[in-house]
N, CA, C and O atoms as a GROMACS GRO file, in nm:
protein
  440
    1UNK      N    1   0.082  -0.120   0.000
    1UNK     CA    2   0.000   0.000   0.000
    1UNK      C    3   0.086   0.126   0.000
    1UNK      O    4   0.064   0.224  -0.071
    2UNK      N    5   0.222   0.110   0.117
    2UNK     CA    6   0.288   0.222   0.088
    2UNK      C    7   0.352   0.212  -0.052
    2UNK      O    8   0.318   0.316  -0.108
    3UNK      N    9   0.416   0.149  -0.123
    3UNK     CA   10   0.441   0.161  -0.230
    3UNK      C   11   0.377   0.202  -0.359
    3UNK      O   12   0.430   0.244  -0.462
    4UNK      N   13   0.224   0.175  -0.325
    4UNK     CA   14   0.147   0.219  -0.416
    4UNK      C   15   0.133   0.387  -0.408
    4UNK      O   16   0.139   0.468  -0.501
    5UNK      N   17   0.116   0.406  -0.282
    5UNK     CA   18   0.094   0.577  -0.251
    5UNK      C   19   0.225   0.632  -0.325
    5UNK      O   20   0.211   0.712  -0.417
    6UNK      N   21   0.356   0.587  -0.283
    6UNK     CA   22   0.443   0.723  -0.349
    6UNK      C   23   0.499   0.684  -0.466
    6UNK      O   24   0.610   0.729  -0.495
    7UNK      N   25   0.427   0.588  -0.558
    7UNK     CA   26   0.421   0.576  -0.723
    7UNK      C   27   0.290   0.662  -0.722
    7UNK      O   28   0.280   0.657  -0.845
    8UNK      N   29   0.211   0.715  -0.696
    8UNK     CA   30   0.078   0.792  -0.714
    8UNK      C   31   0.133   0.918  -0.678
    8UNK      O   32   0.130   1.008  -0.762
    9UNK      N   33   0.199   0.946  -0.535
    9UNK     CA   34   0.245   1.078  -0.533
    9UNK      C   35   0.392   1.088  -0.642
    9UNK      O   36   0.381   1.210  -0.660
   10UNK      N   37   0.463   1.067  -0.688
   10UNK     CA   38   0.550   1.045  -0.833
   10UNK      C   39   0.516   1.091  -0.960
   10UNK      O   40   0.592   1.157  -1.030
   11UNK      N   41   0.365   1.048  -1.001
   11UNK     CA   42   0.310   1.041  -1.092
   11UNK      C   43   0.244   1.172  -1.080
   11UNK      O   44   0.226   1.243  -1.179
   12UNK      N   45   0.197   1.219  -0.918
   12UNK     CA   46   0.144   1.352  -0.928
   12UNK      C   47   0.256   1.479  -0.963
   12UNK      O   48   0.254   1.563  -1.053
   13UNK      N   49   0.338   1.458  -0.870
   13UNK     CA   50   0.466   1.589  -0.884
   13UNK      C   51   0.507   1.529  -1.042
   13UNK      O   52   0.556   1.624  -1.102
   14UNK      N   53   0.505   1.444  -1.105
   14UNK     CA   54   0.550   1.458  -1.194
   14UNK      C   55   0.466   1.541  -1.326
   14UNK      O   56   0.529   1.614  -1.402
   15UNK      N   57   0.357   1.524  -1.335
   15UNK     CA   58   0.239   1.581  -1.429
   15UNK      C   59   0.259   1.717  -1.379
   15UNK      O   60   0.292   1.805  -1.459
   16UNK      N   61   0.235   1.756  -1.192
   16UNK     CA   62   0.289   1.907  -1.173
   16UNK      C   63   0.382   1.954  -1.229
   16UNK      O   64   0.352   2.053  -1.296
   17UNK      N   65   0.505   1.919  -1.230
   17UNK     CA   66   0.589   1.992  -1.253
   17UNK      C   67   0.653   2.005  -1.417
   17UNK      O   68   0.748   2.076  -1.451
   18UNK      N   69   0.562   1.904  -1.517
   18UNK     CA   70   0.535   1.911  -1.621
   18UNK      C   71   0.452   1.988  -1.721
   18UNK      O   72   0.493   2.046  -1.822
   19UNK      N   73   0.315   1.978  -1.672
   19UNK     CA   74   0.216   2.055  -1.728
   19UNK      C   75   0.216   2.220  -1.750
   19UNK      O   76   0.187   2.289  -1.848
   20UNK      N   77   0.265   2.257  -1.607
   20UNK     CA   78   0.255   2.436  -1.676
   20UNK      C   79   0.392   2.451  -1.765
   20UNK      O   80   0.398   2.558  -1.826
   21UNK      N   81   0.498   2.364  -1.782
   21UNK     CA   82   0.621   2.396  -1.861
   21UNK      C   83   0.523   2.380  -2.012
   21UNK      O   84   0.518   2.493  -2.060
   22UNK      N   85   0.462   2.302  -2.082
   22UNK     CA   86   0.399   2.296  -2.174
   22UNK      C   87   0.318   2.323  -2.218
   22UNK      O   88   0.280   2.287  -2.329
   23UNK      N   89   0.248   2.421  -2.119
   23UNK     CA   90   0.162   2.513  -2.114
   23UNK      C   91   0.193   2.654  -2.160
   23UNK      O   92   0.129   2.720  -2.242
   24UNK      N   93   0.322   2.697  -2.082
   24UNK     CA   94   0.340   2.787  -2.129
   24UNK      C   95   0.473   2.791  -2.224
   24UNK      O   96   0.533   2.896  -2.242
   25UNK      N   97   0.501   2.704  -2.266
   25UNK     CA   98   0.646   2.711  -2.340
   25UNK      C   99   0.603   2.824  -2.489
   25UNK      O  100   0.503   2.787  -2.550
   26UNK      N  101   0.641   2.893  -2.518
   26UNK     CA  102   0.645   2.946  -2.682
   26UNK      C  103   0.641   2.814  -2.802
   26UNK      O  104   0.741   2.743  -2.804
   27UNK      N  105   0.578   2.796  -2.857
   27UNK     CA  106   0.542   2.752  -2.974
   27UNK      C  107   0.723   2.767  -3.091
   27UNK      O  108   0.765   2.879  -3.121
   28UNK      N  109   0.785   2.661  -3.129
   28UNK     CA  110   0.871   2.689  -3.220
   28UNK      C  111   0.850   2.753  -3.306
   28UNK      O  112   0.733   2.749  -3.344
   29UNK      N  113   0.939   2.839  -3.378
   29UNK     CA  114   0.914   2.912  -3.500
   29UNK      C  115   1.009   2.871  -3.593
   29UNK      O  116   1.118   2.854  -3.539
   30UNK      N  117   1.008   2.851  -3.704
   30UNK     CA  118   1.134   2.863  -3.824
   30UNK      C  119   1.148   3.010  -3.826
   30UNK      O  120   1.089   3.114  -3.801
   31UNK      N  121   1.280   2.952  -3.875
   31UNK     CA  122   1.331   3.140  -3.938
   31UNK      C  123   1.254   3.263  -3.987
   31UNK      O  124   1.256   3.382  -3.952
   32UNK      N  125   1.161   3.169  -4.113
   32UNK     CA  126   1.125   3.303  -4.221
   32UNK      C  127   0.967   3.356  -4.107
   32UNK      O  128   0.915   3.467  -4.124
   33UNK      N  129   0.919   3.267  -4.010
   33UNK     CA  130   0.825   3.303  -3.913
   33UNK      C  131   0.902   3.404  -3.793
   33UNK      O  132   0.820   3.460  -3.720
   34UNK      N  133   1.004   3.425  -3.772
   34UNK     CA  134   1.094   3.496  -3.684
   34UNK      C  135   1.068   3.583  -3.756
   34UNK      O  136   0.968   3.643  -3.717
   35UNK      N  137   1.121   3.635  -3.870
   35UNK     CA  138   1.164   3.727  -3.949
   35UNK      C  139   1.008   3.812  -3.979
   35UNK      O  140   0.982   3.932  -3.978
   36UNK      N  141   0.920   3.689  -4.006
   36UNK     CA  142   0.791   3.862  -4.014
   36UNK      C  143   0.762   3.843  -3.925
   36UNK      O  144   0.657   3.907  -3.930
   37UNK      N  145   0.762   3.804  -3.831
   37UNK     CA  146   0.686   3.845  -3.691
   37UNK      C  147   0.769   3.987  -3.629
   37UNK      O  148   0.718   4.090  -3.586
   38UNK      N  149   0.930   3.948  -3.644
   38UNK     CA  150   1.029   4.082  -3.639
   38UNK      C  151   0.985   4.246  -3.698
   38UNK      O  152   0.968   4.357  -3.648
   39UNK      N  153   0.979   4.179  -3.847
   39UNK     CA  154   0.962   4.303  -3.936
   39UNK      C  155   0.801   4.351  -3.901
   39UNK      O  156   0.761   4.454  -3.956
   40UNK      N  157   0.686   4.258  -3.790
   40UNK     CA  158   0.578   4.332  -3.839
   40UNK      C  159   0.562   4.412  -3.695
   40UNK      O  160   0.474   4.492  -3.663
   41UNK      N  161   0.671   4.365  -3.620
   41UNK     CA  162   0.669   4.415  -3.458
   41UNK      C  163   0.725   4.602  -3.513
   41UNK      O  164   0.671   4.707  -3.478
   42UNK      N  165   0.842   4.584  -3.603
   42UNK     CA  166   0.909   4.724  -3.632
   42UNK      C  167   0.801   4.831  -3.722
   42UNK      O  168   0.775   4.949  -3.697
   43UNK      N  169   0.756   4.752  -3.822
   43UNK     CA  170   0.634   4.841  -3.912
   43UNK      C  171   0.523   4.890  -3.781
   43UNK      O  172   0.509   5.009  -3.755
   44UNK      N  173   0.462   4.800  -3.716
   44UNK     CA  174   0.403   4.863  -3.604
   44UNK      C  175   0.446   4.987  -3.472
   44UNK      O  176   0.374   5.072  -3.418
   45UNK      N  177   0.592   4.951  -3.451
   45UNK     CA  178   0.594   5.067  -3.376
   45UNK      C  179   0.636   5.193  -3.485
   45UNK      O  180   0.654   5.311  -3.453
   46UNK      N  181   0.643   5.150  -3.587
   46UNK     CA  182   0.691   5.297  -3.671
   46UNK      C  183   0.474   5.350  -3.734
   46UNK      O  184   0.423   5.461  -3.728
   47UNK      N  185   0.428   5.256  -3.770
   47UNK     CA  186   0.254   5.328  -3.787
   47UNK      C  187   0.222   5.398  -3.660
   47UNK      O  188   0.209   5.520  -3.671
   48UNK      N  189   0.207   5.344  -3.538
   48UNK     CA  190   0.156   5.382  -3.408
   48UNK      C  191   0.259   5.472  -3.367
   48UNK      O  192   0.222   5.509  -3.255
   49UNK      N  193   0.389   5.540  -3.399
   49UNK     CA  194   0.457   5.621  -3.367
   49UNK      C  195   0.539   5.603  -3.224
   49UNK      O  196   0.589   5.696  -3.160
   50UNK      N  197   0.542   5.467  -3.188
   50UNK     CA  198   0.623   5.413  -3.087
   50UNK      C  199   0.772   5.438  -3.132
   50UNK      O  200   0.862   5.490  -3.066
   51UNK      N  201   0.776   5.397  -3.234
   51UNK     CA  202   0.996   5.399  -3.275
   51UNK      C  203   0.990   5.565  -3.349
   51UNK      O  204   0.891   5.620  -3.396
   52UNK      N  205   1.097   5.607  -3.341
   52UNK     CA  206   1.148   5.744  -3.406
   52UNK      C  207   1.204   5.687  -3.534
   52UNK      O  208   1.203   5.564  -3.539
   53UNK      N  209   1.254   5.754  -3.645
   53UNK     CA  210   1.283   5.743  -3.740
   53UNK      C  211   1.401   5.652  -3.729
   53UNK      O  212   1.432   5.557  -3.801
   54UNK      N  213   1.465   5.704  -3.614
   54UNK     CA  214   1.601   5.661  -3.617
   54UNK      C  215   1.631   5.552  -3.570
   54UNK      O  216   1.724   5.480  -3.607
   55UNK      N  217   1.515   5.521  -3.441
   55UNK     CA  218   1.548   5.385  -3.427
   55UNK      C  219   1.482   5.284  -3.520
   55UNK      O  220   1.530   5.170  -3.525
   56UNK      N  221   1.380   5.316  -3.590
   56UNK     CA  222   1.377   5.206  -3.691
   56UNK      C  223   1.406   5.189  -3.786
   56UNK      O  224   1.377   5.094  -3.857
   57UNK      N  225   1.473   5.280  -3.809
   57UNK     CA  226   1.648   5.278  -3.918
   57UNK      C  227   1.742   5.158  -3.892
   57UNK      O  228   1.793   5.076  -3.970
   58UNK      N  229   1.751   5.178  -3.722
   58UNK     CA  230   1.902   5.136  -3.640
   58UNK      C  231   1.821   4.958  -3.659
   58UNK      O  232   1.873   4.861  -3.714
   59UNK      N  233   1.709   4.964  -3.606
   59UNK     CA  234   1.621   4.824  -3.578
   59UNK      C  235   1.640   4.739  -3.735
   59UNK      O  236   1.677   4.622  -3.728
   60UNK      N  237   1.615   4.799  -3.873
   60UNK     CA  238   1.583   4.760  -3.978
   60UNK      C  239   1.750   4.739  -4.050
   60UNK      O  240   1.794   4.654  -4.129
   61UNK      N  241   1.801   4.831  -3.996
   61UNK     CA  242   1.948   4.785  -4.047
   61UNK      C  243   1.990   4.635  -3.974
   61UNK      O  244   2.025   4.545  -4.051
   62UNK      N  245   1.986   4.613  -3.856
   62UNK     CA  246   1.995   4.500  -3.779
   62UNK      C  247   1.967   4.406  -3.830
   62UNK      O  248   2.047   4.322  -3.870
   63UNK      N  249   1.810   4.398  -3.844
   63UNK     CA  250   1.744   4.327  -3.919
   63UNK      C  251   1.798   4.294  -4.052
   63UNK      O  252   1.811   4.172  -4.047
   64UNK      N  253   1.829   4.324  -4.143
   64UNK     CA  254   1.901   4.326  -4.257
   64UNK      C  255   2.009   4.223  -4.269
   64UNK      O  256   2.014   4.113  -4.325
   65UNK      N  257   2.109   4.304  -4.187
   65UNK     CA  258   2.221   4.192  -4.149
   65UNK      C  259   2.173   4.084  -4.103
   65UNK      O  260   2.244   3.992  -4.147
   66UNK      N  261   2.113   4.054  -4.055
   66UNK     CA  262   2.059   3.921  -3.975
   66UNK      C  263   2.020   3.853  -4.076
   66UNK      O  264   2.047   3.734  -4.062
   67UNK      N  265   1.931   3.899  -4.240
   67UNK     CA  266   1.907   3.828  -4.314
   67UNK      C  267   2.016   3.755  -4.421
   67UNK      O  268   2.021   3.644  -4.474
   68UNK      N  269   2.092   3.859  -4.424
   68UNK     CA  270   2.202   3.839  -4.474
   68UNK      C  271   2.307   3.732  -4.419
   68UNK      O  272   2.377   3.669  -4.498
   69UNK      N  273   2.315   3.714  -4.286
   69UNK     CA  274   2.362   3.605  -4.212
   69UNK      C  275   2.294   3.516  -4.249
   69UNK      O  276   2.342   3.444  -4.336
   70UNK      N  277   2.143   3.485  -4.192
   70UNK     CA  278   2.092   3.379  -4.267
   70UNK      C  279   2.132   3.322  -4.428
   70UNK      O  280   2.150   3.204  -4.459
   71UNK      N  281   2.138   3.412  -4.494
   71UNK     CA  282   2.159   3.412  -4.646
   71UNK      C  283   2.263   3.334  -4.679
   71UNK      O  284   2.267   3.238  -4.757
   72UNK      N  285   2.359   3.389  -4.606
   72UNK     CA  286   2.514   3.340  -4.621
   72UNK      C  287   2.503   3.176  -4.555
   72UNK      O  288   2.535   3.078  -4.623
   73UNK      N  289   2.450   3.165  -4.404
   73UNK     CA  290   2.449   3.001  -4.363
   73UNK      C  291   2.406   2.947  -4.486
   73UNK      O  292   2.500   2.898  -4.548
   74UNK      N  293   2.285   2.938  -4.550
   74UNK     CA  294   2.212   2.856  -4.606
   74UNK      C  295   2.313   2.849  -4.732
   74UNK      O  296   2.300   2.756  -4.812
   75UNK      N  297   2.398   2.932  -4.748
   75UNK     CA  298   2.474   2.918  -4.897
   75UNK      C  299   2.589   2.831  -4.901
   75UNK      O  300   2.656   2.800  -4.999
   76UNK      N  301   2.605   2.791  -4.768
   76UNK     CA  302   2.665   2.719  -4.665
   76UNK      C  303   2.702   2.577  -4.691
   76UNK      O  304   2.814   2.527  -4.701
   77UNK      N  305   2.577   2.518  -4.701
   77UNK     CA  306   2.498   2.352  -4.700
   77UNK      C  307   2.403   2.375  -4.728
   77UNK      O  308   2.374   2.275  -4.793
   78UNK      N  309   2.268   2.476  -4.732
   78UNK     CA  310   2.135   2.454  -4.746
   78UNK      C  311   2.086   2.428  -4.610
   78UNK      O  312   1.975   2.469  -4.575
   79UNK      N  313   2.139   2.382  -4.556
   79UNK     CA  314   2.068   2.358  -4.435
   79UNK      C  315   2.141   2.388  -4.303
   79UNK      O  316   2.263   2.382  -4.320
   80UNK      N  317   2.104   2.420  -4.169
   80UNK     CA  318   2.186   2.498  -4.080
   80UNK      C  319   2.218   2.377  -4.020
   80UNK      O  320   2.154   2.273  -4.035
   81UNK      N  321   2.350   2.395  -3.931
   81UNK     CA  322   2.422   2.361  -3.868
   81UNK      C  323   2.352   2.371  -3.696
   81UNK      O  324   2.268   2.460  -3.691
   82UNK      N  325   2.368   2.312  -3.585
   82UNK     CA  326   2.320   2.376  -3.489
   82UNK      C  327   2.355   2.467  -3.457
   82UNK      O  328   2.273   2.554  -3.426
   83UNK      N  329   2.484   2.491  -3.452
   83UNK     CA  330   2.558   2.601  -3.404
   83UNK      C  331   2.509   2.727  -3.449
   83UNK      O  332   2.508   2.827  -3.377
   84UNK      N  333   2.468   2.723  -3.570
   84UNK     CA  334   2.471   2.799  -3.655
   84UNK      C  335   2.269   2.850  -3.605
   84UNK      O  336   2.222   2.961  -3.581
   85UNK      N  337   2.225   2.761  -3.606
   85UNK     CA  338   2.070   2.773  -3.600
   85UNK      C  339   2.082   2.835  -3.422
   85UNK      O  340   1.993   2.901  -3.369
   86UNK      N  341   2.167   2.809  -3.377
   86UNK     CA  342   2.161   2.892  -3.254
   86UNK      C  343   2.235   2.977  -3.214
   86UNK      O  344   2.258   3.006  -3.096
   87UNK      N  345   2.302   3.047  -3.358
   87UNK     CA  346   2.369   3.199  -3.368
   87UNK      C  347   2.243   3.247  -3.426
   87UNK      O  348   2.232   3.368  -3.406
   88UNK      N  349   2.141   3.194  -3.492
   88UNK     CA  350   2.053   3.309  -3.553
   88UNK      C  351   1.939   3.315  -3.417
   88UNK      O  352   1.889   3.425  -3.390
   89UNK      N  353   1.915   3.234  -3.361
   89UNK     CA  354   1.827   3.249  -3.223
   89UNK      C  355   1.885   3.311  -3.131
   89UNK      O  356   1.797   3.370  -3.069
   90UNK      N  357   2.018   3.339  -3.069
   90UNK     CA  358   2.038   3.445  -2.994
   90UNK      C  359   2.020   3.564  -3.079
   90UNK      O  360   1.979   3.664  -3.021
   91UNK      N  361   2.045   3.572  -3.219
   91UNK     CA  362   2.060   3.721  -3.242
   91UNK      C  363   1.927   3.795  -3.275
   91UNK      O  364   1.906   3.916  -3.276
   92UNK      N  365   1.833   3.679  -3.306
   92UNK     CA  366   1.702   3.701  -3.300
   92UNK      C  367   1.606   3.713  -3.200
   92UNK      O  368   1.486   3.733  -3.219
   93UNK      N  369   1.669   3.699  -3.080
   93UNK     CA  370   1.628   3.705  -2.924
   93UNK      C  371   1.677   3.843  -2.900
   93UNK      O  372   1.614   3.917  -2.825
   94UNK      N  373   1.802   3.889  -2.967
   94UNK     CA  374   1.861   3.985  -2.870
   94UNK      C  375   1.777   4.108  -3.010
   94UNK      O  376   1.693   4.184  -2.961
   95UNK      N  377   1.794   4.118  -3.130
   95UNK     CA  378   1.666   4.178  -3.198
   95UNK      C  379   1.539   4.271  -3.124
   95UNK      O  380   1.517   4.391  -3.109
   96UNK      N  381   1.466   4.135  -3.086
   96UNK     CA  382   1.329   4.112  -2.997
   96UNK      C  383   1.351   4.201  -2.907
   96UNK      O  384   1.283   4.303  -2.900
   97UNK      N  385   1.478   4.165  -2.804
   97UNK     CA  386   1.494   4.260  -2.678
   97UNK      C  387   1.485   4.411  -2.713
   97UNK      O  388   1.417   4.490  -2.649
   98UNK      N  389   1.565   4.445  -2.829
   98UNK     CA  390   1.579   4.568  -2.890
   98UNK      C  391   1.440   4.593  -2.926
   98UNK      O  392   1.364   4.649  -2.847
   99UNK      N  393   1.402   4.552  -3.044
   99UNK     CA  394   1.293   4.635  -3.086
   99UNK      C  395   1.186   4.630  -2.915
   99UNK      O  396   1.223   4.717  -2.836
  100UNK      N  397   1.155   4.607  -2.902
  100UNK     CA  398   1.102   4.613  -2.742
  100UNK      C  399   1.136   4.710  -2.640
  100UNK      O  400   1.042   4.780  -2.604
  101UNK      N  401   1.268   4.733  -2.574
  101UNK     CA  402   1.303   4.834  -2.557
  101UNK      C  403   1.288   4.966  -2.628
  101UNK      O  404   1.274   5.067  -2.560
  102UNK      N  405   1.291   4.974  -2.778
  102UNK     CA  406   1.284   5.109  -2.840
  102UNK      C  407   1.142   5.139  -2.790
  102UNK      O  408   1.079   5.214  -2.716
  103UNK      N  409   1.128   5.018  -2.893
  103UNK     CA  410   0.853   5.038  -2.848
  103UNK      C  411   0.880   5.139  -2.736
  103UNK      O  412   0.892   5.258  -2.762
  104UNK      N  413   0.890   5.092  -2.612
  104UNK     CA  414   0.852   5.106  -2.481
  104UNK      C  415   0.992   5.234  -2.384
  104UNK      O  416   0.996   5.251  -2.263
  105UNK      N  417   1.080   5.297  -2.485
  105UNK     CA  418   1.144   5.377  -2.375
  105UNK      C  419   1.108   5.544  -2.359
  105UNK      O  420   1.181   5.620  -2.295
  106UNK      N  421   0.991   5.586  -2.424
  106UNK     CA  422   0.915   5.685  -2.400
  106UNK      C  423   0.930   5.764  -2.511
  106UNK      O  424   0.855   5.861  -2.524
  107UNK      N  425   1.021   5.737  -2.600
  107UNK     CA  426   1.073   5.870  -2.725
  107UNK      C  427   0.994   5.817  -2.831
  107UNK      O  428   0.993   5.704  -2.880
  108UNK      N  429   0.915   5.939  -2.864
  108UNK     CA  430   0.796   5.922  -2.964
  108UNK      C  431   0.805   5.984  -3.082
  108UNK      O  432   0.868   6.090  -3.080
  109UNK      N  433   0.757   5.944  -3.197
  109UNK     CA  434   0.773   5.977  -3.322
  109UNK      C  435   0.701   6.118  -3.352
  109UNK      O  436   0.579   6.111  -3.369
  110UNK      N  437   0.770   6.259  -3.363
  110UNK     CA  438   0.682   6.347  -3.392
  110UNK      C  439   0.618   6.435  -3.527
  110UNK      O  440   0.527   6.517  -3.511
   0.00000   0.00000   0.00000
């Protein structure tokens, strides 16, 4: 009987401590889904007048290079490398951080 209880309590902490990770994890994206979700985060704060000219100059130049990196891996092999697929996810994380910070640091488009 005791053995049965803490395979039942096991099975509970285990579903706990499972379920909200997969709950809330982000959904994978491929690249070219990074890339307009990127470019439609920057067109938006430049319509709604969140980014200044300049930072979505600075944001879109970034962006650019980043495609161009991509461009260059894939010319590579065609297909990414890990290493490589997780140089374009930090730089596409650190992107994100940026355009985010600009949105939100109070300097408005006049």
């Amino acid at each position: 009987m005791q053995r049965k209880n803490l395979i039942l309590a096991s099975l509970a902490a285990a579903i706990a401590f499972t379920t909200p990770m997969a709950a809330n994890a982000a959904p994978w994206q491929n690249i070219n889904q990074r890339q307009q979700q990127l470019d439609r985060r920057i067109d938006q704060g430049v319509r709604n007048g969140a980014l200044t000219r300049n930072e979505a100059t600075r944001l879109r130049t970034e962006f650019r290079s980043l495609n161009r990196l991509e461009q260059q891996y894939r010319r590579s092999g065609g297909v990414f490398t890990a290493r490589e697929r997780a140089d374009l996810d930090r730089r596409f994380d650190a992107l994100s951080a940026r355009i985010k910070i600009q949105k939100h640091d109070r300097q408005h488009r006049r």
